[in-house]
C-alpha angles and dihedrals in degrees: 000000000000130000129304129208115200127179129194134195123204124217075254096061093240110146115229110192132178143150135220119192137148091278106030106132092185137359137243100236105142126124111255106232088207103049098103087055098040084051090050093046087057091049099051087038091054091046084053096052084046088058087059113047076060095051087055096042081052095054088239105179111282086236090053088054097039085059095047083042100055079040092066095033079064100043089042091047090048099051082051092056086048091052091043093055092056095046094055085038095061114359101042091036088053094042088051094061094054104043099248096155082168089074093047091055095051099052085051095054078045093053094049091055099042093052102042 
């Protein structure tokens, strides 16, 4: 059967998250106090990447771009730090306390990626 990620998202915009699998002991649903944040910060992320596919179909000068690109690599790794702060704050503490060694290996395999 395997494990299953789902994700929610309230009218409020409040993100529910939780996971099922063959040897899940417990499951991540919390609401994420930073959801609506993190979901302004990729809008606004994404507009900004918008801005610059125009700025290259323009022929805006490559150090122009370089500078809004490395603008957007910061905004994108913060929002993952923010994500990642509420993972460990809810999910990882809650995993913790019931043993689920599954969900701190995959943060780790997350945190690899993510800082790579």
């Amino acid at each position: 059967m395997g494990e299953e990620r789902h994700t929610h998202v309230q009218e409020d915009g409040t993100l529910l998250t939780h996971t099922h699998g063959d040897d899940h002991g417990h499951t991540h649903t919390h609401k994420h106090t930073s959801t609506k944040a993190v979901l302004n910060r990729l809008s606004r992320a994404i507009g900004h990447m918008e801005s610059i596919k125009r700025m290259v179909e323009e022929g805006r000068d490559c150090t122009e771009v370089l500078v809004q690109l490395s603008a957007v690599k910061a905004a994108i790794n913060n929002t993952g730090k923010i994500i990642l702060e509420d993972h460990i704050e809810h999910c990882i503490v809650d995993a913790v306390e019931h043993g689920d060694r599954q969900a701190i290996a995959e943060l780790n395999k997350a945190i690899d990626r993510f800082v790579k």
